[in-house]
C-alpha positions, -999 to +999 in steps of 0.1 A: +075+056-164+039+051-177+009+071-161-025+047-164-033+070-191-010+062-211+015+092-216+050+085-214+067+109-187+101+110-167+103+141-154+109+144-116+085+166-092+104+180-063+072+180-033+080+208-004+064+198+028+071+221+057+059+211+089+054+228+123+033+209+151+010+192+131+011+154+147-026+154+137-027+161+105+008+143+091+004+109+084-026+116+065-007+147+044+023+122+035+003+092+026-015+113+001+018+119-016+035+087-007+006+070-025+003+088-057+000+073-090+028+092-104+059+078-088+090+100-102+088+120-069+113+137-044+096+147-011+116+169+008+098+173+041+112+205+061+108+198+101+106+235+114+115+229+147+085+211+160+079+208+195+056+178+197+060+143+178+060+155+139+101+158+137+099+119+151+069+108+127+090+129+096+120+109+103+097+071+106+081+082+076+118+083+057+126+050+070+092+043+046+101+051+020+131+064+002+118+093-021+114+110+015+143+135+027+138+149+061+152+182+067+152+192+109+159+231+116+152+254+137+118+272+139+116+302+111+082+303+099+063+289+068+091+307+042+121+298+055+109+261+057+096+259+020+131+277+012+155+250+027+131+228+003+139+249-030+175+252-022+178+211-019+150+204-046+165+183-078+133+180-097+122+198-127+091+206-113+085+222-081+050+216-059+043+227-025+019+207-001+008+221+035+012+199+059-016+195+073-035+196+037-034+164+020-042+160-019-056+133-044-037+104-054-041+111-090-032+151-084+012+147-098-009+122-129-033+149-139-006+178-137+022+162-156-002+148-180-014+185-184+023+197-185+033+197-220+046+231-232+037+249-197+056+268-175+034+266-144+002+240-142-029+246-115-060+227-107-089+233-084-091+223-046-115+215-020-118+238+007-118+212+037-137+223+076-153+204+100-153+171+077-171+194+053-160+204+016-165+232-008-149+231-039-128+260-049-133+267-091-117+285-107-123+294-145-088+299-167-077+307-203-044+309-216-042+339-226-010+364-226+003+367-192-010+403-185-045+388-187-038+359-167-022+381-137-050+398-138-072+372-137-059+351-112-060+384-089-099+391-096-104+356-085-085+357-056-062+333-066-029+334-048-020+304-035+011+283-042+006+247-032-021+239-059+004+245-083+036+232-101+067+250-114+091+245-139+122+247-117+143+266-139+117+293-146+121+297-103+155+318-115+165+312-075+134+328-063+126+323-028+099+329-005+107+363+017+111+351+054+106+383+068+072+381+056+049+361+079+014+366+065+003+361+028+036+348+020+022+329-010+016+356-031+049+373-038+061+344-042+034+335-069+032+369-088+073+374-091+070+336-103+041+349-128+063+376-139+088+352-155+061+329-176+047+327-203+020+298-207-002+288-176-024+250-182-052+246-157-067+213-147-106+214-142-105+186-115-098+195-075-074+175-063-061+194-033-076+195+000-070+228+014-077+225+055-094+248+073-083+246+110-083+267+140-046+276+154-028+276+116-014+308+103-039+321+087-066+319+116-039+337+138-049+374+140-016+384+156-011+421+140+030+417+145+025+387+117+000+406+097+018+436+090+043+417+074+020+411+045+022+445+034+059+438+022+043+407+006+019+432-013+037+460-022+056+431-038+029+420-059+020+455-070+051+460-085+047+436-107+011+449-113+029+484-121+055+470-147+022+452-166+007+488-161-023+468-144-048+493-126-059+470-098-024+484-082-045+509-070-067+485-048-034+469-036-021+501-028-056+510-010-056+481+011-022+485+024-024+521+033-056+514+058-041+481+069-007+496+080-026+521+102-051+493+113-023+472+125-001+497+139-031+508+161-030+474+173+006+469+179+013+498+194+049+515+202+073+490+210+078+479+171+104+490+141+081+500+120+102+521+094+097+490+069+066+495+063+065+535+067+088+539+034+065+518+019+033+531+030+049+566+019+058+554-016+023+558-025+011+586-010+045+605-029+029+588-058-006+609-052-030+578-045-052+600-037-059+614-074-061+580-089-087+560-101-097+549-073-131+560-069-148+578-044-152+556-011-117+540-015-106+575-017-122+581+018-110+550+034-079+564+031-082+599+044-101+579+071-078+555+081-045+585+079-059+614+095-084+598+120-076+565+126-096+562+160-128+571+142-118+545+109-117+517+134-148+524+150-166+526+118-152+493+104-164+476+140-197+487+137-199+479+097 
């Protein structure tokens, strides 16, 4: 197979699409990656137990076209979609598209072309609301991995579906189903964890949609405090690379946990998220470098909660 630039390639991309009531948005997402310049695809688009007409448009898309394999289950969230997708992926490289994102039909041409001698390749993306665009840059070098980790977290870089993975540096890893909020980012920092050379492509060719009604414009706190998991996750990996912003991780989910259990209320197991809430105030937190006002956002948000939620409404 010959891209239009001229570099011989073969190698297959496995594309995970889950999708979850997005009749809207589908037929543009899957056109985008039916219609790519790079051919050597597999799309394995995960039906997550849609109740409107995406199963039915997922299953007239396969009659399309044959690189499309249509996976119907029923509804477990975001994770356990994109997992049915890694367990039946074949490719050696492994991308991720949202389905109600859709991406540039050069975006599998740029990253393979880009892929020689990585183990993960990323590109920049539009940002995509109200028919309006801001694009998302992001400025790399390859440096060793603890500097890249740490870079990608100062820039708030935590995404997985702008991305493509060597499939046998996944090692079975899987996305952690409990988790129903920030999902991506365990998912990309273990996957960081086992790397060692990151390429980045300086074009945006993923169109990241902005939309009322997806997950992350749901403020349900039973979803949210899920991502804690997610983040502890992530600092572990931070604390094996002996990376300080840990700290800020560890900040952040110590007032979150009490923000959210405010909102939940009683009726919830929340013994999860206690042990790990506990694991860093064992590990003294509070006499870290953390400086003085993170310091007092946690005392805030332990020992007088009421007051710490007052404060942040009227900040």
């Amino acid at each position: 197979m010959e891209c239009r630039v001229g570099v011989i390639v073969k190698d297959k991309i496995s594309v995970i699409v889950p999708v979850y009531n997005v009749e809207e948005y589908l037929d543009e997402c899957l056109a985008s990656i039916v219609n790519q310049t790079y051919k050597n695809l597999e799309i394995l688009v995960i039906d997550d137990g849609s109740t409107d007409n995406s199963g039915k448009m997922c299953d007239e898309w396969a009659t399309k076209d044959k690189r499309i394999k249509v996976f119907h289950k029923e509804n477990g969230g975001l994770s356990s979609a994109r997992n049915v997708g890694l367990k039946h992926a074949t490719g050696k490289w492994i991308s991720f598209v949202d389905s109600d994102d859709f991406i540039d039909t050069t975006m599998y041409e740029e990253l393979i072309k880009n892929s020689i001698g990585a183990d993960l390749v990323c590109c920049e993306y539009f940002s995509y609301k109200n028919n309006s665009l801001d694009k998302v840059t992001f400025s790399y070098d390859n440096y060793d991995i603890k500097y890249m980790i740490r870079k990608m977290f100062s820039l708030g870089d935590g995404t997985v579906w702008n991305k493509m993975y060597l499939r046998e540096k996944l090692d079975n890893l899987l996305f952690i189903e409990d988790v129903k909020a920030m999902e991506d980012i365990s998912f990309f920092y273990t996957y960081l964890d086992k790397i060692s050379k990151i390429n980045y492509v300086h074009k945006p060719l993923y169109y990241f949609r902005q939309r009322e009604g997806s997950i992350r414009h749901v403020g349900d706190p039973k979803k949210l405090i899920t991502s804690i998991e997610s983040a502890y996750i992530v600092n572990k990996v931070f604390e094996k690379y002996d990376i300080f912003e840990r700290y800020y991780i560890q900040c952040d989910n110590i007032c979150n946990f009490y923000i959210y259990r405010n909102k939940i209320g009683k009726n919830f197991d929340y013994s999860k998220y206690e042990r790990i809430i506990k694991s860093y105030l064992d590990n003294h937190i509070l006499r870290k470098k953390i400086g003085l006002q993170n310091r007092i956002k946690i005392i805030m948000a332990v020992y007088f909660t009421p007051l710490y939620l007052l404060l942040k409404k009227i900040k």
